[in-house]
N, C-alpha and C positions, 0 to 999 in steps of 0.2 A: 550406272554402276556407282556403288557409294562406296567409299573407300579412306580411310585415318588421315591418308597423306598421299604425296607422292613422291617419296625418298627415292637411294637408290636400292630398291628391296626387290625379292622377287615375288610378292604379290604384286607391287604397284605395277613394276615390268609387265607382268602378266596381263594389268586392264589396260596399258597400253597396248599389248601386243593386238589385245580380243577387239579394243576400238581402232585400232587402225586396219581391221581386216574383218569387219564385219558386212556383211551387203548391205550399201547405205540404199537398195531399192525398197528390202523390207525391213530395218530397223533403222533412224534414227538414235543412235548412242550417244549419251551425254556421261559426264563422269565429274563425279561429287567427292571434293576431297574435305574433307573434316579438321584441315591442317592448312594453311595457306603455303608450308614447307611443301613446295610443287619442282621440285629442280627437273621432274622428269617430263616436265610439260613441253618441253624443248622438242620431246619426240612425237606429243599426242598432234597427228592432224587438225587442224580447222581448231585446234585448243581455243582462240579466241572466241568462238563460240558455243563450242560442247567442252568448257571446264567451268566447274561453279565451284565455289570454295563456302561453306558454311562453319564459318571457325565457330571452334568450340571454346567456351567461354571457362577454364576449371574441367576436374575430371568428374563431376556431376552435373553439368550441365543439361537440364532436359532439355531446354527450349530448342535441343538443334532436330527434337522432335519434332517441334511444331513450323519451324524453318524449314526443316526438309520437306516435309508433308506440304508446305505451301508452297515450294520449287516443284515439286511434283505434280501439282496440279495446276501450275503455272508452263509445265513442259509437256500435259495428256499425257504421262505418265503411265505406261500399259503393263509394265516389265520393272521392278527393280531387284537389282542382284549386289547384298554386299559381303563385302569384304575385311576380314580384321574384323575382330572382337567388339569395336564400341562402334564399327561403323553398321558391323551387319543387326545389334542391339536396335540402333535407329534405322535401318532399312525395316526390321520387319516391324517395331509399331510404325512409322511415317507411311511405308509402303501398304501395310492391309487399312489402314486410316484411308488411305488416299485409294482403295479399293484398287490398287494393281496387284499382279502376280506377284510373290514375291521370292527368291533363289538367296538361299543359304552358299556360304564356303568353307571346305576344308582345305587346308592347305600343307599341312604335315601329320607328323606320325608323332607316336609313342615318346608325348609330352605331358606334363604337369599343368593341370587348370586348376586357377585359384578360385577356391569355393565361392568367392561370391559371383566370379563368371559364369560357373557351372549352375547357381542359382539364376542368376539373368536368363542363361539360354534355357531354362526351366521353365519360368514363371514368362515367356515369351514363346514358348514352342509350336503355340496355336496362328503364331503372326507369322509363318510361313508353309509354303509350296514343296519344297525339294532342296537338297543342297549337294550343290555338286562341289565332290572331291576329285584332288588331281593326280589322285593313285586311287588303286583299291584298295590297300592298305591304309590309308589314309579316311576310306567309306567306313570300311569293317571298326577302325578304330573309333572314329566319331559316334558308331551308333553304340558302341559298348557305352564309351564316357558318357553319352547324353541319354541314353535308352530310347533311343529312337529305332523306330522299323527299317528295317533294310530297305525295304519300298521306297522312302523317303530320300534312297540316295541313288544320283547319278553318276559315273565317271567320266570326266573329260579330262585326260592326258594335256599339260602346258604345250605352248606352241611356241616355235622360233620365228624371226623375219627372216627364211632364206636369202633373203637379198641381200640383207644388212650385213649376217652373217656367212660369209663362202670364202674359200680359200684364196688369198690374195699374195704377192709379193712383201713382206716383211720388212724385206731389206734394211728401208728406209729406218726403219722404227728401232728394229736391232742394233741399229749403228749411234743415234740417237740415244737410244739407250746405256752407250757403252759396251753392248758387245760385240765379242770380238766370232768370226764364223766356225771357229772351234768350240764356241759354246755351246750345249745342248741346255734349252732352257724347260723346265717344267712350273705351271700357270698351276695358280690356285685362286680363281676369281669370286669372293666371298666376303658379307660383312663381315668383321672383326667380332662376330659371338661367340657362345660358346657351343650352339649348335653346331656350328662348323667345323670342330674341335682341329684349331689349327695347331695348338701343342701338338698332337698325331703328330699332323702333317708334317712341322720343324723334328720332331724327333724321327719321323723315316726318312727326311732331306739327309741329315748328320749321316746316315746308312748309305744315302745314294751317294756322297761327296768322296765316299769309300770305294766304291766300285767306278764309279765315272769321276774322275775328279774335275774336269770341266765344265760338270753343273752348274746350270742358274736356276732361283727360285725367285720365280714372279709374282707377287700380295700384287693383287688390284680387289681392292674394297678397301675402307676403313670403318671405325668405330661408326655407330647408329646416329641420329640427329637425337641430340642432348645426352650421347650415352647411352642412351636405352636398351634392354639387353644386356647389363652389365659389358657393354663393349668395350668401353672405356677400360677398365680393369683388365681383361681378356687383351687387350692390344699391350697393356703394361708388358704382363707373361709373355706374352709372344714374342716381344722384344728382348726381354731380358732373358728367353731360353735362348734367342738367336747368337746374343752375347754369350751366354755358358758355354753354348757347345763349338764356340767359334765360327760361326756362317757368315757373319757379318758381312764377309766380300764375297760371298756366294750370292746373297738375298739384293733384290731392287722392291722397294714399297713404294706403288706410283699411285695411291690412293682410289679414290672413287674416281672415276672417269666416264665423261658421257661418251667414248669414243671408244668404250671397252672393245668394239669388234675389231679394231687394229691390234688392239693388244694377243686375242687368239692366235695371230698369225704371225708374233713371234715365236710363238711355242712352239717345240718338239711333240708335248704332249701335255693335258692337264689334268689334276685331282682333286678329289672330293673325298674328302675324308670326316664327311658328318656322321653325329649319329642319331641323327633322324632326318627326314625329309619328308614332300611330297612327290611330286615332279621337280628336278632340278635345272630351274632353266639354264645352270652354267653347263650342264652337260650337256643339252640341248644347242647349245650354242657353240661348243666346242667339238659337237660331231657337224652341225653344219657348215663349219670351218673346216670341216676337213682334219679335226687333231682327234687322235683317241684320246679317251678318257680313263683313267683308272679311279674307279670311287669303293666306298663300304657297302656294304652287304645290308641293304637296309629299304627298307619300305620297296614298290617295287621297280628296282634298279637290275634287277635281272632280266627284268623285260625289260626296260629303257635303253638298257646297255646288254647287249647279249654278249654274252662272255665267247671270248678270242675272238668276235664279228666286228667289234667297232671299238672293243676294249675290253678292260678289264675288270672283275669285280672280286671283292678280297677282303676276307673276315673284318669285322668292326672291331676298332681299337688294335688293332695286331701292324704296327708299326713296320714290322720286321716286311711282311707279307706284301704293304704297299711299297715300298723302297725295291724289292725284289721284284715286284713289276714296272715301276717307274726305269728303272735299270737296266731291264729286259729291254722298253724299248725303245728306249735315250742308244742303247749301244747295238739294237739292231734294225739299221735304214730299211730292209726290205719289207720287212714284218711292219715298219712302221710306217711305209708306205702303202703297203697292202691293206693294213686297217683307216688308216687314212682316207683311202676313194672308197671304201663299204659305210664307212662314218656318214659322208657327206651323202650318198646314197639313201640311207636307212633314216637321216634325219628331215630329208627329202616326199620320202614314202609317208612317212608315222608323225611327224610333230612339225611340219609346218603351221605358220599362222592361219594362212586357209583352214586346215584340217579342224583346229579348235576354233574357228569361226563357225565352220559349215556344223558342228558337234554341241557348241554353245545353243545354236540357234535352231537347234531341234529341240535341247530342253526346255528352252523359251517356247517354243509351239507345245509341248505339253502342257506347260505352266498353266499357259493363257487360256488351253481347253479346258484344264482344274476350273478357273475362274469363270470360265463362261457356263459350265456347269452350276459355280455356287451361285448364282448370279439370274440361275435357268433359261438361259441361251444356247441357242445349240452349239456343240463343241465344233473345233476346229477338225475339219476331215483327217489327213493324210497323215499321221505319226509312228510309223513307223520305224521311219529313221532314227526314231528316240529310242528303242525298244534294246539292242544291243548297250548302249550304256548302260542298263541297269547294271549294279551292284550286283555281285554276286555271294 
């Protein structure tokens, strides 16, 4: 898997998740970060051996073409799958150079591509296999903007580390924190961009502070590595709304943490107030914790989060609408106990690491039957199990 970096983002999250729950009987997974900025390597198993870093020299650097293309064939190289805009650019010329399968990614919705990307993934479209998107929404949108066939996509839903993630005792952390057991805390774990659109979020906290006044609001994420994403700016606002509207002693910003899954289990409950997404692995992570979720109405999140099953979902940009469900269930323990144990249930069933392991590596057995075909070998038997992800 080739991939920009390894911040704390939710694609990189995601190649960590897919290699540390891959079946090492039939895949050997290695992961190529194009950034030496690796802080999430802490989490990849066996990193000492499956992370390779190919820094990139400038933002036109080809040669990480011919770098990658020679780690590729220095690894037998059967499978490459990237990730991010200038890593998956160089997956598919390095990977069809280097004659392996090669797997595309979508990772969100209904965003802005700047014209010379949208030429890159043009004048590059024939250097790949399939790209798998982690919504449908997310498939449907990809082949609009790039006029690709539907054929060409697969879906595979993000996964969680159930283990990492499950309901634990808080206490410790709560207290640590500074709170006090009358507070009801609501989590918004998310870089500081403007995807995220944490202004919402601060403007429906002000709403909640009104109805619950013993609210806490939890920031775990900060700004991007160098900014990136206008983050930097975006964190400015978000501070300086918190001072407007007086939150100040309501809000705790405990930045990026690699320990975020202690953090879900201070929560009462947490939000997503983007407006756009793929698959959101914070919600993923905060149903496996056992906390509902309330997010937007957005890519699809109505399947991820089935509404009143494990939480809640509620018009995009409508401020008023998430505060009125944040509130609902900060002030009612049963209802949010009940959604609670279906969370940790449903995120169990549908998006464990297994699941996008066992789902990844079906589209990899298609790939490789593409290639054994172009190649005129006979294709790989049993593919089935690929056949329900298509796109629909």
């Amino acid at each position: 898997m080739v991939i920009s970096d390894l911040e704390f983002g939710g694609a990189q999250r995601q190649v960590v998740e897919l290699a540390n729950h891959m079946d090492p009987a039939r895949f050997d997974l290695h992961v190529v970060a194009l950034h030496d900025y690796t802080p999430l390597a802490d989490s990849l198993r066996d990193a000492a051996r499956r992370l390779h870093v190919i820094q990139r020299r400038g933002k036109f650097d080809f040669t990480v073409v011919t770098r990658l293309r020679a780690l590729l064939k220095n690894l037998g190289a059967s499978v490459v799958h990237g990730y991010l805009f200038d890593a998956e650019i160089a997956a598919r010329l390095a990977g069809r150079w280097a004659g392996a399968a090669v797997i595309g990614s979508e990772r969100n919705t209904d965003y802005d591509l700047k014209r010379i990307n949208k030429l890159a993934y043009g004048l590059t479209r024939w250097g790949h296999d399939f790209t798998i998107a982690n919504s449908r929404a997310g498939a449907a949108f990809n082949a609009r903007m790039l006029g690709q066939p539907a054929a060409q996509y697969r879906v595979v839903y993000n996964g969680v580390d159930v283990d990492r993630f499950q309901p634990r005792d808080g206490a410790a952390l709560r207290a640590e924190l500074g709170l006090r057991p009358e507070h009801r805390v609501v989590g918004i774990m998310a870089s500081f961009k403007p995807q995220k659109n944490h202004l919402m979020f601060i403007e429906a906290a002000a709403r909640v502070v009104r109805a619950v006044p013993d609210a806490r609001f939890l920031f775990v994420g900060d700004e991007l590595f160098q900014g990136s994403c206008d983050s930097t700016e975006t964190k400015r606002k978000m501070l300086g709304r918190v001072e407007e509207l007086g939150l100040k002693a309501h809000c705790l910003f405990v930045g990026n943490r690699s320990d975020v899954e202690r953090y879900y289990n201070v929560c009462d409950v947490t939000a997503l107030s983007s407006l756009f997404e793929g698959t959101p692995n914070a919600a993923l992570e905060s149903m496996a914790s056992g906390v509902p979720v309330v997010a937007t109405d957005v890519s699809d999140h109505r399947y991820v989060i089935p509404e009143g099953r494990v939480g809640f979902v509620v018009p995009l940009n409508e401020a008023t609408a998430l505060a009125d469900r944040l509130s609902e269930l900060l002030s009612n323990d049963s209802l949010r106990r009940e959604i609670s144990a279906r969370a940790r249930a449903w995120a169990l069933e549908e998006f464990s690491g297994q699941r996008l392991a066992e789902k990844t590596a079906a589209v990899y057995d298609e790939a490789l039957a593409v290639v054994a075909r172009r190649k005129g070998r006979p294709a790989a038997p049993d593919l089935k199990s690929a056949a329900p992800l298509c796109a629909k």
